[in-house]
N, C-alpha and C positions, 0 to 999 in steps of 0.2 A: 626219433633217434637223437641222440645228443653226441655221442662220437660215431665218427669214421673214420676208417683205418682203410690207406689206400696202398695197393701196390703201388711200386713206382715205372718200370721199363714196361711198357708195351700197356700201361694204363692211364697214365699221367703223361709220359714223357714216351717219344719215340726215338730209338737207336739201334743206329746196326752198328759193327764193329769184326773186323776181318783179319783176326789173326792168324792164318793163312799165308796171308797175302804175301808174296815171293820179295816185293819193293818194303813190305814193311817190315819181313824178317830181315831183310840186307841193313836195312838202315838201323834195326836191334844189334845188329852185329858190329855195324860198321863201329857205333856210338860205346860197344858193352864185350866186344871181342867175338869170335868167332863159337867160340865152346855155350856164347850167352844161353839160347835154347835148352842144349843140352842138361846145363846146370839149374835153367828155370824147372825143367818139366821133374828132376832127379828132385829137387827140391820140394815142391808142389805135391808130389808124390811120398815123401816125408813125411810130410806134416797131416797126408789123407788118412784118416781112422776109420774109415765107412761109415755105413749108412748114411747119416741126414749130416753126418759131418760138414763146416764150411770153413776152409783153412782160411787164414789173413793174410793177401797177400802181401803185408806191407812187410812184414817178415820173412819172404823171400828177397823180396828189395832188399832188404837190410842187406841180406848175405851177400848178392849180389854185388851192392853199390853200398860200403857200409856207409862213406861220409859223406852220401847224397842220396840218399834213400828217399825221398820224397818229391825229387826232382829226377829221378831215375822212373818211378810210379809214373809220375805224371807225364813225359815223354812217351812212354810206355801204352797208355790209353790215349794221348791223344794220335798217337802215327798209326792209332789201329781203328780209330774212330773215324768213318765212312759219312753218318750223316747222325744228326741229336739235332731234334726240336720239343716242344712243349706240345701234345695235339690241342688241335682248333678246340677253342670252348673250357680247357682245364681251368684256366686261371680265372674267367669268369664262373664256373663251377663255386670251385674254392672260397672267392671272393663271396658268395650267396652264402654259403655253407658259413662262413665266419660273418658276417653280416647279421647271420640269425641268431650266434653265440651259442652254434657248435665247435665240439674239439676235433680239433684233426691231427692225423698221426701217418706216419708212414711207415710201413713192415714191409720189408724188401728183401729179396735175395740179393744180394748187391756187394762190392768189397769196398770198402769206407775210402781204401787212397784213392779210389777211382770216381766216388759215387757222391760225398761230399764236395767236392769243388765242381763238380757239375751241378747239382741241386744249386749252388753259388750262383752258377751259370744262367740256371733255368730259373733264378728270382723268387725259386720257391719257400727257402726258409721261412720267410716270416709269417708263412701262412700255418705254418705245424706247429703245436702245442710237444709233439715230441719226435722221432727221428731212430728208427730200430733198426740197425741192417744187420744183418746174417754173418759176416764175417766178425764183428762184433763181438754177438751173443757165441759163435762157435757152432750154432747148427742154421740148418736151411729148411724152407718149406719145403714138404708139408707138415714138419714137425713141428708136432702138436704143441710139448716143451717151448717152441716158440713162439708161437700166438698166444700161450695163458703168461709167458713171458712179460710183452707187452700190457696185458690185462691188472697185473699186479703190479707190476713198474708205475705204471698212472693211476693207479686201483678205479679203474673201469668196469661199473656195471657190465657184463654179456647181455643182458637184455637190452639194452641199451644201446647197444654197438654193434655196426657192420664193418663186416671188411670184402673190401673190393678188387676184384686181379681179373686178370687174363688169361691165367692158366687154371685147368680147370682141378687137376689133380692138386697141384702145388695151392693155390687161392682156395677153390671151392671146399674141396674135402677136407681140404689141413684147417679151414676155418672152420669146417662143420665139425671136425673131431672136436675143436675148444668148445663148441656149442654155441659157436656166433651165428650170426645171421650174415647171407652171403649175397654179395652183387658181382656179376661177371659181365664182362663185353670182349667180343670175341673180337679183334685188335687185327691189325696187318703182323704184330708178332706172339700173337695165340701160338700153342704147338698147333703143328699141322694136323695130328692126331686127333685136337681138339672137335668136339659135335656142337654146335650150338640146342642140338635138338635136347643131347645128354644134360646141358649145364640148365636146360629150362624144366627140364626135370627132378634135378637134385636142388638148385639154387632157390634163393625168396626170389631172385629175379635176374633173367639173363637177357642180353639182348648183341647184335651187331651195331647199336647205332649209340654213339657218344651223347648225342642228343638225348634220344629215350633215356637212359642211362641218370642222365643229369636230370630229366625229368622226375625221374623215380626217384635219384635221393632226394630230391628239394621239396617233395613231397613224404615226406617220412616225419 
């Protein structure tokens, strides 16, 4: 294989994030007014078209907060961010994978104001050849539109190239509809839904261990 093409949350990088949370709606409010909520989700709702649709939310910010839209964003994901690390072994992963003078990429459901300055965070940049997130392109996995996306953006062989997630609907199948070849590892944030039995059934290769995982692509 000469590319790979990685999810990023619950495959690369671990995060929770709890917007719920009663102390981090008060302090959305305290900072953004009372009505803030209301106005996000009316907004949000706007801009949904269904299906594989993926709104931007930097375009709600805007509305929101027009002359600080980006410092509104960012306050915004970090009072709702609970815990973000890199999991054990990625970066050594990565480092192997570029070492050998493969390409690496990341396809992510993800929203750009949130999702870029954490990749900053997690030191990951300079290991990706290129950088796709969903809110971006305007749709989400597992659309297919989205993976041959990618493929033609870098003009990547499919034979050539896997792509790797955690979820097995959104990762596995969305990558199998483009006709790539698929790696899964079922994560602390897989859906709960998820079968590891199903993904080693449909996948080139599924496994619960980070380790295995890195084994199998360093041998590709």
């Amino acid at each position: 294989m000469k590319n790979f093409v990685f999810d990023l949350y619950g495959t690369l990088a671990d995060i929770h994030t709890d917007e719920r949370n009663p102390v981090f709606k008060k302090r959305m409010e305290r900072r953004f007014g009372a009505d803030f909520f209301a106005r996000y989700y009316a907004l949000c709702k706007s801009l949904d078209t269904g299906g594989y649709c993926e709104i931007d939310l930097f375009k709600v910010f805007l509305k929101l907060a027009p002359s600080d839209a980006e410092s509104a964003a960012g306050y915004f994901r970090a009072k709702s961010r609970i815990s973000f690390r890199a999991y054990r072994g990625v970066r050594r992963l990565l480092k192997s994978l570029k070492k050998r003078g493969a390409k690496l990429y990341i396809l992510s459901n993800a929203q750009a104001c949130f999702t870029r300055p954490e990749l900053e965070k997690l030191r990951f940049v300079p290991y990706f050849d290129g950088i796709e997130l969903s809110s971006d392109f305007g749709q989400k996995k597992p659309s297919k539109d989205f993976f041959e996306h990618i493929l033609k953006k870098y003009s990547l062989d499919k034979s050539e190239t896997v792509y790797i997630g955690n979820d097995f609907c959104a990762d596995v199948l969305g990558a199998k509809s483009a006709g790539l070849k698929t790696a899964y590892i079922k994560s602390n944030r897989s859906p709960s839904s998820d079968s590891l039995e199903r993904a080693q059934a449909e996948a080139d290769f599924a496994t619960d261990s980070f380790k295995k995982l890195s084994d199998y692509l360093l041998s590709l």
